[in-house]
N, C-alpha and C positions, 0 to 999 in steps of 0.2 A: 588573821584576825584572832583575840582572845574572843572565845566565844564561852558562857555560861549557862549549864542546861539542867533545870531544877525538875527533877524529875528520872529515874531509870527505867521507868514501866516501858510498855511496847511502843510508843510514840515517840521519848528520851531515848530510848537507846536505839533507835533505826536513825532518829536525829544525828547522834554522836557518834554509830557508825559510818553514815554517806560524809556528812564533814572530819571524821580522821581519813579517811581515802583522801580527801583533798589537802591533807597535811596543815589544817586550822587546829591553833590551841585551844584544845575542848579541856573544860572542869566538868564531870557531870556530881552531881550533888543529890543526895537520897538516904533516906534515914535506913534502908533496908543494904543491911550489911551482905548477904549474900551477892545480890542483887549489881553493888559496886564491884564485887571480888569477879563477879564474869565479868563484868563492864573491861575491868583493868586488865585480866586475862589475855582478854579478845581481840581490843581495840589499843590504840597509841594513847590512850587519854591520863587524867590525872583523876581521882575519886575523891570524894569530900563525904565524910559520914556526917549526917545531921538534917534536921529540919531548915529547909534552905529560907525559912520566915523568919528565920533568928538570926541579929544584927550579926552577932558573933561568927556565925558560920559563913555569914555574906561575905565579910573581912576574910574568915580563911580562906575563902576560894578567891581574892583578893577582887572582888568585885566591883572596886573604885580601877581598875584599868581593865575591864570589861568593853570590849566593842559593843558586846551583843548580850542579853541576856534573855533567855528561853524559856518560858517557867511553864512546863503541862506534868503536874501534876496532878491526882486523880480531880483534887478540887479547887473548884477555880475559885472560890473567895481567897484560899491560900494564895496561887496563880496571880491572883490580881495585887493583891500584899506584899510579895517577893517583888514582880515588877517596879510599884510604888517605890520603897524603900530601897533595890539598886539604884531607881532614879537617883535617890538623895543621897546615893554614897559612891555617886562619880561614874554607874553604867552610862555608856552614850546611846544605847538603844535599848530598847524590852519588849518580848512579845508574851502573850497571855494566854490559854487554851483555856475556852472557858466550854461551857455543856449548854447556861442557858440564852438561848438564841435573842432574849430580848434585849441582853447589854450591845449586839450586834444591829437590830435593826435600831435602836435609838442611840448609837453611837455618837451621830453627829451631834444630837440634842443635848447629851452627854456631857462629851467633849473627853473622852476620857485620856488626851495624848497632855491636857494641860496637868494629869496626875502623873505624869510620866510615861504611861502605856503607849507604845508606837503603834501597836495591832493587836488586835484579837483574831483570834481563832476558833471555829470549831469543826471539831475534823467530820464532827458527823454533818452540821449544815453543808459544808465542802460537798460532804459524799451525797447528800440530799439535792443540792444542786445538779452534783454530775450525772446524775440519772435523769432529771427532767431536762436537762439540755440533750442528753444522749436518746429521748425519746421524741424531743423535736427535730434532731438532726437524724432518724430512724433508720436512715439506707447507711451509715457507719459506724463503725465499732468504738469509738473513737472520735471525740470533738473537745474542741477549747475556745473560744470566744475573744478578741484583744476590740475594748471600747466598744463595748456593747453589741459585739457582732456587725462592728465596722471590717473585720476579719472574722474568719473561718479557719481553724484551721482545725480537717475530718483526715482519719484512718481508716483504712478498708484494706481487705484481703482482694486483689486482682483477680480477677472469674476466668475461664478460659474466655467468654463470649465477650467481653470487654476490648470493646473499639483500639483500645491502650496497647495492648499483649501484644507484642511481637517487633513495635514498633519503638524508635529512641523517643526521647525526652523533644526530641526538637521536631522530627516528625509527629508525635501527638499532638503538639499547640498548632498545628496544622488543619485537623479533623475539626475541630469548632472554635476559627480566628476570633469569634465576638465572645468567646470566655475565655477569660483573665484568672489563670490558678499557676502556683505556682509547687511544683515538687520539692520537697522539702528531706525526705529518707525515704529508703528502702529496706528494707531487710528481705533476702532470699529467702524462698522456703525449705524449710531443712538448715537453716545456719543464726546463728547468732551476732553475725556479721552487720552494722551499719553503713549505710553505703551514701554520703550525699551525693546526687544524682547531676550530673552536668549533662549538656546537648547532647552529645553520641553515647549515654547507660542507656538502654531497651529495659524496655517496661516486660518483664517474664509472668505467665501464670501463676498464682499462687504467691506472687509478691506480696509482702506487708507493705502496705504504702502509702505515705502520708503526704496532703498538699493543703497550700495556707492559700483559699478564696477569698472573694468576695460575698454577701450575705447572697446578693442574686444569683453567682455562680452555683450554690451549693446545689441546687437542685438539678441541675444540667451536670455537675461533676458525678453525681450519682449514676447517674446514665450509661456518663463514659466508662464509671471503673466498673460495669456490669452490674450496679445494685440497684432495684426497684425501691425508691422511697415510698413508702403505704404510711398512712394515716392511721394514727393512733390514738386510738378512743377509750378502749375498754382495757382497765389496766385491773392486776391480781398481786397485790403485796402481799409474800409470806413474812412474818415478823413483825411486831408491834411495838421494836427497838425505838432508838430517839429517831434514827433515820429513817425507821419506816414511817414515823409519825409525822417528822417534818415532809418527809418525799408525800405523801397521802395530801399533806395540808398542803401543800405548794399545787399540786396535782388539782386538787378541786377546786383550787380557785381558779386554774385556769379550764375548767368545767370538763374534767377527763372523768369518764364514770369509774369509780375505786371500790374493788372489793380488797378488804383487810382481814389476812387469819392470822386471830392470837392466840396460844396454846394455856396463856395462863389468863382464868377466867376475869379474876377481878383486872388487870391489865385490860383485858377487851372491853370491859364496860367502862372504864376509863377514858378509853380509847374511840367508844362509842359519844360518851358525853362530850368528846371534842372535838369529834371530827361530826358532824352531823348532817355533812352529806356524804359520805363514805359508807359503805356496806360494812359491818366489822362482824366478823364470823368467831366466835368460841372453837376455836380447835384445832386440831394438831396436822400443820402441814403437808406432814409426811405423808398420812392416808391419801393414797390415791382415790380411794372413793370418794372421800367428801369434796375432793378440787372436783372431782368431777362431777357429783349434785350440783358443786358452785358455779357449775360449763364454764369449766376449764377452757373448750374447746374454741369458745366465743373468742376469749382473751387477744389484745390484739397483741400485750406485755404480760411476760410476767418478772418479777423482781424478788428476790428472795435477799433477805437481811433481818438474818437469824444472827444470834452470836455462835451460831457452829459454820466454819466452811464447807465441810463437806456435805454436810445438810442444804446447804445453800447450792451448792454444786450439782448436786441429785438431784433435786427436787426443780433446780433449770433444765436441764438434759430431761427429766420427766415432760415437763411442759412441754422440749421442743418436741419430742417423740406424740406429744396431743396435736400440732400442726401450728404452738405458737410461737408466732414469728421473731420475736424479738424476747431474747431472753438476758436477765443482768444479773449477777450474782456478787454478794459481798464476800471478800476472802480476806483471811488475815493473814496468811503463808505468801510472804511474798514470791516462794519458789514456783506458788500457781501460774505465776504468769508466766512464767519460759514455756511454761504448758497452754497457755490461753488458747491457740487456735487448733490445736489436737483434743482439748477436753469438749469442745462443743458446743460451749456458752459464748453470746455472741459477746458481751462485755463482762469480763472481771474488774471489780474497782474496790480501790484499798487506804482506809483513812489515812494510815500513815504516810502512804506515797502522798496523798492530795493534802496533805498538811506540810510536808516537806516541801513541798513545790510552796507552798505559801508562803514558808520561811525562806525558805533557800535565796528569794530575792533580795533579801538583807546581805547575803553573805557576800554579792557579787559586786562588782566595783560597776562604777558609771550610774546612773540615774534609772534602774531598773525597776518596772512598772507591771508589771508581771511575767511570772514564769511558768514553764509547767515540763514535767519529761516525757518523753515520747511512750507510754507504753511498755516495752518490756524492750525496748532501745537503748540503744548507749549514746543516747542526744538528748539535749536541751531546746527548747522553744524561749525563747528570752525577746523582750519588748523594753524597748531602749529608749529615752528621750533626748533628743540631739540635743547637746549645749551649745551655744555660740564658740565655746572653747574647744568643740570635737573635733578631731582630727577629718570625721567625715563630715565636717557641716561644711556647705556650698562647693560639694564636689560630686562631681557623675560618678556616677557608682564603677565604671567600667576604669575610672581612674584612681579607685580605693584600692588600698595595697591588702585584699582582704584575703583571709586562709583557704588552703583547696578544702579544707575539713570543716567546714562553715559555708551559710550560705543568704542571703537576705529576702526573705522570702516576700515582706511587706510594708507598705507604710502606711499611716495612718496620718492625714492632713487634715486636718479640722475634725471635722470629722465624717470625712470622703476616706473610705477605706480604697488604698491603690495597689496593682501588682506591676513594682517596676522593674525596666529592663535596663541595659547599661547607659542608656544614655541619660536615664532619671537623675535631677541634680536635688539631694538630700540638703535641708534645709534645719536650721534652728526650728527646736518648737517641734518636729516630724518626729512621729512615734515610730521606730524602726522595729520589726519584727524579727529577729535573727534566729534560726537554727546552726547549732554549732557539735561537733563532737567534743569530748572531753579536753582531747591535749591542744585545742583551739581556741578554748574559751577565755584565757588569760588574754591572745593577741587578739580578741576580739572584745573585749573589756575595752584594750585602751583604745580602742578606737575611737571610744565615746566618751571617756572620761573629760 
C-alpha cells in the first residue's frame, strides 16, 4: 500500500516505523526538518518537508495515488483539513487524530466520512477506555472486547496454583467442559518467544498467556488461570492529563468512587468544575504522605497518567507496596514493556501502541473490523467479516487450509459470541476472530478476501 503519514512526532513516527517493517510505501510529511532527517535515517521511508495542509505539498507527496492517508498531527483542526483535501485530490482512505472527544461521540450525528474522513482517533480516549475495561476485566493484565463483549479476549501471567500448570492445552478443556475459551499465545517466561498453542503445548508456570472467551466465561477463566477477580470500587488517578480526565469522567458515570491528584493548581480546579463527582486533590503525586492522608490504603486501583514514565512507574510499585491490588501505568518507552512483568505494574498501556492498532486495520486486506497486538507479543488479534467470496465461507474449520502460526480463536453470529472447534462450518456475515503471527498474516488475509 502507498500509505501517507502527516505528522513525525511520537505517534507518526512509531506509525512509519511498524508499517516500513512491513515493507508498505510510507511518505511521512512534517515541516520539522530535523525531525524527517532521523525519520529517513532510520526507517525505509520517503520524507516531504512542509505543512501537509498545503495543496502543494499534498501533490508532492503525490497524494492522488495514496491508499491511505494518516494525518496526527499535534492539531487536529489541521488533521481534520489534510484529511478533507486528500479526499478531493484522489486519497482512497483518511484517518484523523483528533484530542477533542466530542467530534467522536457525535460522529454519527456528524457524519464526518461524507467530508471524506474514514475515522477518527484519539489515542488518549483509546487509552481512557483501556483502563476502565481493564478494571472491569480486574483478575487480567490484559483485555480487548470484539462486538461489545460478545468476545473476550484477557491475558494473564499463569500462577503456580492454577488448575492450568502442568497440564496440555487439551487436557485443560477438560478441568471445566461447560467453559468455552479458547488459547490463543503464550510467551514463556524468560523469553521473548511466541508460541501459538495447539492440543499437546502444556500450560508452564509463569506463562504469559492469552485466551479469547465468552463474556460469561471470563469470570470462571479467572479462576482457572490462578487469578481472584475482586471488585473495584475505589479508584486513585495520579494526573490530571486529558486521559485522566476522560478515565475519571467514564469512571463516575459508572459510579466508581474517584480520587484525582493534580500537581498544577489552576488544572485541579478545572478539573474540579468538571468532574463534580470526583474528589480532585491539589498536589504533587509523588509525596508519599499526602496519598496516604488521601488512604492510599483503601484504593481498590490506582492509575498513574502523568506525562513522565517513570513517575508513573514509581508511583504504581509505591501503591502496590500500600497492598493496592490493581495497578496501571502510562508509559511512553515502548522498551517498558519487554519489562512489563519484572517491573511490577500489573498493566503498562501506551497511546501509541493503542492508536496503531486502530489504524493498522486499514492496512490489512479482507474486511477487517477490528484489531489489536497482543501486548509485548509478536501476534496480532484480527476480527474478520466472512464475504460470500471467502475462501472460508461454508466450510468446517478442520477443512480450512489454515497456518500452523495462526489460529481461529472465535466467532461472532449475530450476536451470540461462539468458541468453535473443527467441525464449526464458518458462514457469510460470521465475524471471525483470528490470531496470527507476523509471517502468517498475508496467508491469513486471503482467506477472507
Amino acid at each position: 500500500m502507498k500509505i501517507i503519514i502527516a505528522g513525525a512526532g511520537e505517534v507518526g513516527f512509531h506509525l512509519a516505523k511498524l508499517l516500513s517493517f512491513e515493507s508498505q510505501d510510507i511518505t511521512l510529511i512534517d515541516t520539522d526538518k530535523e525531525r524527517l532527517s532521523y525519520a529517513e535515517n532510520h526507517l525505509d521511508i520517503r520524507g516531504v518537508k512542509g505543512n501537509a495542509s498545503s495543496i502543494s505539498v499534498l501533490k508532492n507527496a503525490n497524494v492522488g495515488k495514496a491508499d491511505l492517508i494518516i494525518a496526527v498531527t499535534g492539531l487536529e483542526t489541521t488533521n481534520i483539513t489534510i484529511c478533507v483535501l486528500a479526499n478531493e485530490m484522489g486519497a482512497k482512505q483518511s484517518i484523523a487524530r483528533i484530542s477533542n472527544t466530542e467530534f467522536i461521540t457525535n460522529e454519527e450525528h456528524i457524519g464526518f466520512k461524507k467530508f471524506g474522513i474514514d475515522e477518527l482517533i484519539s489515542p488518549e480516549l483509546l487509552a481512557a477506555n483501556e483502563i476502565s475495561l481493564l478494571l472491569n476485566q480486574s483478575a487480567f493484565s490484559e483485555t480487548y472486547e470484539f462486538e461489545q463483549g460478545a468476545l473476550i479476549m484477557v491475558g494473564t501471567t499463569l500462577k503456580k496454583e492454577s488448575p492450568f500448570v502442568g497440564k496440555t492445552l487439551r487436557d485443560a478443556a477438560l478441568i471445566e467442559p461447560a467453559l468455552k475459551f479458547m488459547p490463543i499465545a503464550i510467551q514463556r517466561k524468560g523469553t521473548q518467544f511466541t508460541i501459538i498453542p495447539r492440543g499437546n503445548t502444556i500450560f508452564k508456570e509463569g506463562d504469559e498467556a492469552y485466551f479469547v472467551t465468552t463474556k460469561q466465561g471470563a469470570e470462571l477463566l479467572s479462576k482457572l488461570t490462578g487469578k481472584e477477580r475482586k471488585k473495584i470500587k475505589d479508584v486513585m488517578i495520579l494526573g490530571g492529563s486529558k486521559i485522566g480526565f476522560n478515565t475519571a469522567k467514564d469512571l463516575c458515570s459508572k459510579s466508581f468512587n474517584i480520587k484525582m491528584v493534580e500537581r498544577l493548581e489552576e488544572r485541579a480546579f478545572e478539573l474540579a468544575d468538571n468532574l463534580p463527582k470526583a474528589l480532585v486533590i491539589n498536589g504533587d503525586g509523588r509525596n508519599v504522605e499526602l496519598l496516604e492522608e488521601e488512604n492510599l490504603y483503601d484504593m481498590d486501583a490506582f492509575i498513574a497518567v502523568t506525562g513522565n514514565s517513570e513517575t508513573n512507574i514509581i508511583s504504581c510499585l509505591m501503591a502496590k507496596s500500600k497492598g493496592v491490588d490493581k495497578t496501571i501505568a502510562l508509559v511512553e518507552n515502548m522498551d517498558y514493556f519487554q519489562l512489563s512483568h519484572s517491573i511490577g505494574v500489573d498493566t503498562l498501556i501506551n497511546k501509541k501502541l493503542l492508536a496503531a492498532n486502530s489504524i493498522f486495520r486499514y492496512v490489512r486486506k479482507g474486511e477487517v473490523l477490528a484489531m489489536t497486538k497482543l501486548g509485548n507479543m509478536n501476534a496480532e488479534l484480527l476480527e474478520f467479516e466472512v464475504k460470500y467470496s471467502s475462501k472460508v465461507a461454508n466450510t468446517a474449520i478442520k477443512d480450512i487450509d489454515f497456518p500452523r502460526a495462526a489460529i481461529i480463536a472465535g466467532v461472532v453470529r449475530g450476536d451470540v459470541g461462539m468458541i468453535p472447534l473443527g467441525d464449526f462450518k464458518i458462514q457469510a456475515a460470521d465475524k471471525v476472530v483470528v490470531c496470527s503471527l507476523p509471517k502468517s498474516i498475508v496467508q491469513v488475509e486471503k482467506l477472507f478476501v
